[in-house]
N, C-alpha and C positions, 0 to 999 in steps of 0.2 A: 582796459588798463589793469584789472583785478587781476587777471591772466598773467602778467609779467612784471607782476608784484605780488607775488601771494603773500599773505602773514605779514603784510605791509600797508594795513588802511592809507595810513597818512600820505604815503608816498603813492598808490594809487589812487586817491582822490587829487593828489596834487599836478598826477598827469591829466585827470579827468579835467580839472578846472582848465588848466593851458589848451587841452583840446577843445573843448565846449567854448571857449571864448571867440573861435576862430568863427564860429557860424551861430553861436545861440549867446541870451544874457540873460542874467540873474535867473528865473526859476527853472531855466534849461541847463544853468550851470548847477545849480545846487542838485537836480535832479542826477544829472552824468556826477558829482560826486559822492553823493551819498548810495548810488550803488554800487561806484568802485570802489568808494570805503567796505560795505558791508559782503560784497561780493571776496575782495581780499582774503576779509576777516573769517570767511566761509571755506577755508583750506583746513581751517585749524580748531574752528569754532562751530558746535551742533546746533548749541541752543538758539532756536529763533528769535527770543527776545532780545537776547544779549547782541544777535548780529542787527537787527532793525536799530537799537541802542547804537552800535557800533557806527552804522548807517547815519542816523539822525546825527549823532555828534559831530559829524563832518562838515553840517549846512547849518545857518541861521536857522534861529528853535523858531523865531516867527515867520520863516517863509510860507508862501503858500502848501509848497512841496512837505515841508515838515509836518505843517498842518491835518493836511490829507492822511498819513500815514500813520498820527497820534490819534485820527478821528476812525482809522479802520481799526489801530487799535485798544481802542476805548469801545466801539461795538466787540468786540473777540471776548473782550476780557466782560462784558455786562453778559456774556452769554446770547448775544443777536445771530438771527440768524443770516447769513450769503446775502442776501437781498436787503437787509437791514442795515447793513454793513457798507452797501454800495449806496444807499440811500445815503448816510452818514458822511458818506468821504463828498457825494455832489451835494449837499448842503453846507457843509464846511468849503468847498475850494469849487463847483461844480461850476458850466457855463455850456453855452453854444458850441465852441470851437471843441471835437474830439480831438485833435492834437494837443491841446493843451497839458502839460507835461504834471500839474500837481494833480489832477483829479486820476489822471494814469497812473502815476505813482502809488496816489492811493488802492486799486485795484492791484496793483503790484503786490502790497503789502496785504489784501485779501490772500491773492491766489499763494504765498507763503502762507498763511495764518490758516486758511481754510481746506488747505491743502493735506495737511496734517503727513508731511513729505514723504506725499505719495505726489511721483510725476502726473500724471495724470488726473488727477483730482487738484494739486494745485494749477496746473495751464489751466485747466476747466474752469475753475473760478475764477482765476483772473480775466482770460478773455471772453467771457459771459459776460461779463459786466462792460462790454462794449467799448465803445470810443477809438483808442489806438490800440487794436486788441494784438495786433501786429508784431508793434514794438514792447507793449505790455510780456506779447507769449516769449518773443525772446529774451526776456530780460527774466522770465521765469525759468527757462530753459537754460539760461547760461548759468543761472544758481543752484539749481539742482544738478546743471553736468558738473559743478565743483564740487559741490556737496558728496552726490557719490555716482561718480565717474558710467563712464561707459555703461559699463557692467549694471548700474542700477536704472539704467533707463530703457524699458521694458519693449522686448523686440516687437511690439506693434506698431513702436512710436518710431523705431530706426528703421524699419526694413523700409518705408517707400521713399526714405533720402536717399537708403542707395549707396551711401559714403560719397554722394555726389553734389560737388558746388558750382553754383552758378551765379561768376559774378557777373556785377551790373554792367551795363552798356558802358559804362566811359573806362571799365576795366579790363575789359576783355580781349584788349591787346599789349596789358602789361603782360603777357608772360605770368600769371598768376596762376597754382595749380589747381584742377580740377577734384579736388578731394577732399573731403573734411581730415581724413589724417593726415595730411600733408600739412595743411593748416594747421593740425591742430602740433604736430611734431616743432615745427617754427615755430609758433609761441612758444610753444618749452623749449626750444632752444632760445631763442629771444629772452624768457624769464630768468632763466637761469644766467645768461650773460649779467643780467640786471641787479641778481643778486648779489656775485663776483663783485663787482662796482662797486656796489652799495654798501657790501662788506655788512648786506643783512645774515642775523642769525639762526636758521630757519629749526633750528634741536628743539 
């Protein structure tokens, strides 16, 4: 949703919430909006505080999800090390279930923080620290390709996708293209119609 609302938190959290409602509740929601807040806010904004800020203002300050991400960074900012850090977020929010959406979130906010935006070094950190390392690496990967584009994500890490998509079984007879830039051209076409509408101001 960050995609077809850049430079628009409010409005890309506020797709996020009507989506997340459809199949997830409360910590699943705050999670889908407090990335498409900060993800947005990542078109136009460097500094990682400000976008985690950006991020956290979207959700309940006491959600679990909030919690996790105030507890990765309260270890950053003491000076802890990666592992200290992941300690922090599963004692604050931590359980059994790796899909659990606040204790990933907090590894989210590792692998931005310890990442020090480098690709590579922030996916690493985030999916190190286990559970949903999955949806963790993509949700780090989709903020660093906003951040900076194509061109900053280092051809070790493009060349074996190939520019090649492969969607899921119940998709695979909509007619949906087989290409990351195909996909990614329809969202900016998509985004920009969004702005038109929206009558945002993106100068």
């Amino acid at each position: 949703w960050a995609l077809i609302a850049p430079g628009s938190p409010q409005l890309a959290a506020n797709y996020a919430y009507k989506d997340s409602t459809i199949d997830h509740a409360e910590e699943g929601e705050w999670a889908a909006m407090f990335l498409a807040g900060l993800m947005s806010a990542a078109f136009f904004i460097s500094d990682t505080f400000t976008l985690l800020t950006i991020g956290l203002s979207m959700i309940p300050r006491t959600s679990r999800t909030a919690r996790a991400v105030k507890a990765a960074l309260a270890a950053g900012q003491r000076g802890a090390t990666w592992f200290e850090a992941r300690e922090s977020v599963l004692i604050e929010c931590g359980g059994k279930n790796f899909s659990d959406v606040a204790p990933n979130i907090g590894f989210f906010t590792i692998g931005v923080l310890y990442g020090l935006n480098d690709f590579g070094d922030s996916l690493c950190a985030a999916i190190n620290c286990g559970y949903d390392s999955e949806s963790v690496g993509a949700a780090i990967g989709a903020l660093m390709g906003i951040r900076f584009g194509k061109s900053g994500i280092p051809e070790h890490w493009q060349k074996p996708l190939n520019d090649l998509l492969i969607p899921g079984v119940g998709l695979r007879s909509e007619g949906i293209p087989l290409t990351l830039a195909t996909i990614a051209q329809r969202t900016f076409t998509l985004g920009k119609q969004v702005i038109a509408e929206r009558g945002i101001d993106l100068k």
